[in-house]
C-alpha positions as CSV (number, residue, x, y, z in Angstrom):
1,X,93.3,89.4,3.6
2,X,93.7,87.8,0.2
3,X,97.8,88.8,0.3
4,X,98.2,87.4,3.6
5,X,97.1,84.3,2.9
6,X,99.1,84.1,-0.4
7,X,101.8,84.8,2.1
8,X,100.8,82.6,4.2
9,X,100.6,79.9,1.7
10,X,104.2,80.8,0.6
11,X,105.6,80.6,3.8
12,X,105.1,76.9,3.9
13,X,105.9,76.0,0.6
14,X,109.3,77.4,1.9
15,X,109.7,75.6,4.7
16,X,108.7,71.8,3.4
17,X,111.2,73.0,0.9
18,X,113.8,73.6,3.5
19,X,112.8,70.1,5.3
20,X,113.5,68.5,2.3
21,X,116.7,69.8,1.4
22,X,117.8,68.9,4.5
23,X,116.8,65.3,4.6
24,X,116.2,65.2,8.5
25,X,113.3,63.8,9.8
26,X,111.2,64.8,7.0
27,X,107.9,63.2,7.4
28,X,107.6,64.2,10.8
29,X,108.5,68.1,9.7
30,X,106.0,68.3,7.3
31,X,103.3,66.4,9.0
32,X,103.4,69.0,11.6
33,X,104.2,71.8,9.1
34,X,101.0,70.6,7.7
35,X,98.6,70.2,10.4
36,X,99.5,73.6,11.6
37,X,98.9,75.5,8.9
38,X,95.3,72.9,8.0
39,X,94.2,74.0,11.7
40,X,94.7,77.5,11.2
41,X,92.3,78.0,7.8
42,X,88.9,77.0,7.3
43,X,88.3,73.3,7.1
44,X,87.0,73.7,3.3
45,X,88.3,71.9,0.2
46,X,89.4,74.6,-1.7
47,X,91.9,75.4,1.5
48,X,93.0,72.3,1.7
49,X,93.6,72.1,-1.8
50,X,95.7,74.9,-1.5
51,X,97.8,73.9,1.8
52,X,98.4,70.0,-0.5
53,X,99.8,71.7,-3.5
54,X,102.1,74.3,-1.6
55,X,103.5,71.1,0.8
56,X,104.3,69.1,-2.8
57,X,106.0,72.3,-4.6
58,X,107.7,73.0,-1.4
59,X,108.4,69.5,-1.3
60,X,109.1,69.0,-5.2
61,X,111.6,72.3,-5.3
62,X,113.1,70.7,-2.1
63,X,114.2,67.5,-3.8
64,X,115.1,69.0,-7.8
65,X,118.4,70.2,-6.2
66,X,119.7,67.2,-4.8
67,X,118.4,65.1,-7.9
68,X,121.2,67.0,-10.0
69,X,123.8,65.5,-7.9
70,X,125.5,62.2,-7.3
71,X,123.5,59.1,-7.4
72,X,123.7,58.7,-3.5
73,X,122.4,62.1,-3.0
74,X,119.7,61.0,-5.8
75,X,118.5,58.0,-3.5
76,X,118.3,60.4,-0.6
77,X,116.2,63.2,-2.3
78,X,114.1,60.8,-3.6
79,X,113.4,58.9,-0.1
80,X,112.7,62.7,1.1
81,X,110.4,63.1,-1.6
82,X,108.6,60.0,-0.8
83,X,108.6,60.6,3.1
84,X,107.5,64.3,2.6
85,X,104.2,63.1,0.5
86,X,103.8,60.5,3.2
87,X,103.9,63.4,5.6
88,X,101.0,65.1,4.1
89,X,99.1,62.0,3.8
90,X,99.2,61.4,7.7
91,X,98.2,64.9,8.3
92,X,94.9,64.8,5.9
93,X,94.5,61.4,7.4
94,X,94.5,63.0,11.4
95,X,92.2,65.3,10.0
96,X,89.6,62.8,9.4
97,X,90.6,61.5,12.9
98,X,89.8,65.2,14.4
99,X,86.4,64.5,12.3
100,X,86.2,61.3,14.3
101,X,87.1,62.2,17.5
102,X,84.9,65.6,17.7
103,X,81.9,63.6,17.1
104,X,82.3,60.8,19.4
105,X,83.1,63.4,21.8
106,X,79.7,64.8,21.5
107,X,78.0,62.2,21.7
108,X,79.7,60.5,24.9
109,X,78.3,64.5,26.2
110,X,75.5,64.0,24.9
111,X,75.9,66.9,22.8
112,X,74.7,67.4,19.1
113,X,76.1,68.6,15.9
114,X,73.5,70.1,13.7
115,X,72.5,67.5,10.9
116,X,73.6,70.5,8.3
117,X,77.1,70.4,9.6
118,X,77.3,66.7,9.4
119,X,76.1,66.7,5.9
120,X,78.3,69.0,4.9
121,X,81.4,67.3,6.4
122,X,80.7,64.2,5.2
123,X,80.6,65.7,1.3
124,X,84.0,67.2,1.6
125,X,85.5,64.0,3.8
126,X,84.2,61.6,1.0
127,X,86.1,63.8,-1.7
128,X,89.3,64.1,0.3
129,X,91.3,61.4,-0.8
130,X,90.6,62.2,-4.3
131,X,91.6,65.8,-3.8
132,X,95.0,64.4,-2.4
133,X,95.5,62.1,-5.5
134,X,94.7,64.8,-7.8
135,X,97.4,67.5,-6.3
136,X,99.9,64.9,-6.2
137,X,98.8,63.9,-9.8
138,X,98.9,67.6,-11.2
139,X,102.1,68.3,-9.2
140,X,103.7,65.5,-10.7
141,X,102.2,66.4,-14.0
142,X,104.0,70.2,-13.2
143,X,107.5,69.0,-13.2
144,X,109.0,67.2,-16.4
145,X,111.9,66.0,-14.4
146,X,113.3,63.2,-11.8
147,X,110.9,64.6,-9.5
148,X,107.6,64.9,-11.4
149,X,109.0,60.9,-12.4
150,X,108.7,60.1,-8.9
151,X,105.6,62.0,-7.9
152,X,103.9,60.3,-10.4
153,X,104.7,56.9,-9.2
154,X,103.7,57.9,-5.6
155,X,100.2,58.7,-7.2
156,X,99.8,55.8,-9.2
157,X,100.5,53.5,-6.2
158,X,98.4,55.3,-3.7
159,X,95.4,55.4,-6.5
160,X,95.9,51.4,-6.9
161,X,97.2,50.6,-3.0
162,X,95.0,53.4,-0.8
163,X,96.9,55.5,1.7
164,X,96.6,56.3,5.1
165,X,94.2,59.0,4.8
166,X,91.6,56.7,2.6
167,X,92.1,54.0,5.7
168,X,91.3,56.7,8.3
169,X,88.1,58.2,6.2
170,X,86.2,54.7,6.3
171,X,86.3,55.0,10.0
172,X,85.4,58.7,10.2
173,X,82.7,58.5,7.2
174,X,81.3,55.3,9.6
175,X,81.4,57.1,12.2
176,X,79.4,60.4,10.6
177,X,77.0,58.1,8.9
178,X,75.8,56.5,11.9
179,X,75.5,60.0,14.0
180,X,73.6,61.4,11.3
181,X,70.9,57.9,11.2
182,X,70.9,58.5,15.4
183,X,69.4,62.0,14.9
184,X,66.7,61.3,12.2
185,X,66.0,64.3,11.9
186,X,67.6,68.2,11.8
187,X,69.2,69.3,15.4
188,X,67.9,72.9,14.9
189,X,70.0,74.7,17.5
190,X,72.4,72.1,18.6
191,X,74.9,74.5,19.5
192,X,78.1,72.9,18.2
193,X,79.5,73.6,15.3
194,X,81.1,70.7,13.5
195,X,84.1,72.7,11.6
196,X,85.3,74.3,15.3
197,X,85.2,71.7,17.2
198,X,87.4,69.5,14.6
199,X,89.8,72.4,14.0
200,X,90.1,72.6,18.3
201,X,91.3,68.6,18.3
202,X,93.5,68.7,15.4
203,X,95.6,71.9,17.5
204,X,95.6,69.1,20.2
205,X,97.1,66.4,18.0
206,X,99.7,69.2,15.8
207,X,100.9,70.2,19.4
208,X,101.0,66.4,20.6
209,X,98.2,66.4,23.2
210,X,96.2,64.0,21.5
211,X,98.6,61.1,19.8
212,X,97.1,59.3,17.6
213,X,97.2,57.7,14.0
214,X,100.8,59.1,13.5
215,X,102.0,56.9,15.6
216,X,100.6,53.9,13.8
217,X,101.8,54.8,10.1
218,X,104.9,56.1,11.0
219,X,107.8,53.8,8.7
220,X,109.6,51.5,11.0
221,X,113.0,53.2,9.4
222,X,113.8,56.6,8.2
223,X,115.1,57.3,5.0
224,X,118.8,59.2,4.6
């Protein structure tokens, strides 16, 4: 189980990496890449962790070639680079919208998460962002070249200027803070499960049933 998802993990390192070398729509390749692969693990940090740092070696490995080349095939890999992180970032941030979205569905239902699962959800939402500046940090921090240079400048102006996940958390944490005061107390037996019922909607918004935030953030030009 281990193996396959090492494999698993591998898989889409490979293809951000091949999404980047190309320098075709690349923010909108690895945002779905992305959500795919988020939707089919466990919605825990250490996965996510994992799923972030493949997307920016993928996406780091995809750029390194191009960087050796002439400067006009330097300014492309680099717009790649940046649209690829920017990918990822819109894909944590519909995650936080699934978050969102699951529990004001419930409640228009009338339906209840437990107060466990909303706990829970709201410690790894409020450590999400961080966990996103930190891979692209440390993956910056892995590569002493053009494209650890620019990974590090996407980090340093996402730490000082936010980023579109950090923008969609303060609606979902709102959101989770004020189900949580409705209940007052422990739903013992609510019956949905929090994680499930997130992982369901973000399916919908990776296979374009729900739109949603994507449209919003998406660059009004594309790079190369």
């Amino acid at each position: 189980m281990q193996n396959e998802a090492g494999n698993d993990i591998s898989t889409l390192e490979v293809e951000v990496c091949n999404a980047v070398e190309q320098g075709r729509d690349v923010q909108e390749m690895v945002r779905q890449l992305t959500l795919r692969k988020i939707s089919a693990h466990s919605l825990d940090m250490a996965s996510l962790r994992q799923i972030a740092g493949a997307v920016l070696r993928g996406a780091r490995a995809g750029a390194q070639k191009n960087l050796q080349q002439s400067a006009a095939q330097t300014d492309i890999a680099r717009a790649s680079l940046k649209q690829a992180v920017t990918g990822l970032d819109v894909a944590l941030a519909q995650l936080a919208e699934a978050s969102k979205l699951a529990v004001e569905e419930a409640a228009s239902r009338a339906q209840k998460f437990s107060n466990e699962d909303l706990a829970r959800a709201r410690i790894d939402l409020e450590s999400m962002e961080m966990m996103f500046i930190e891979t692209l940090q440390n993956s910056a921090l892995g590569a002493k070249d053009a494209a650890g240079d620019i990974l590090h400048d996407l980090a340093a102006h996402t730490r000082t200027h936010g980023s579109a996940l950090g923008a969609q958390l303060k609606e979902t944490l709102a959101v989770i803070a004020r189900q949580i005061a409705a209940a007052g107390h422990a739903q013992v037996g609510a019956g949905l499960h929090f994680a499930q019922a997130t992982s369901d909607l973000l399916r919908q918004i990776a296979a374009g049933v729900l739109t949603g935030l994507a449209d919003h953030v998406k660059p009004g030009h594309k790079g190369g």
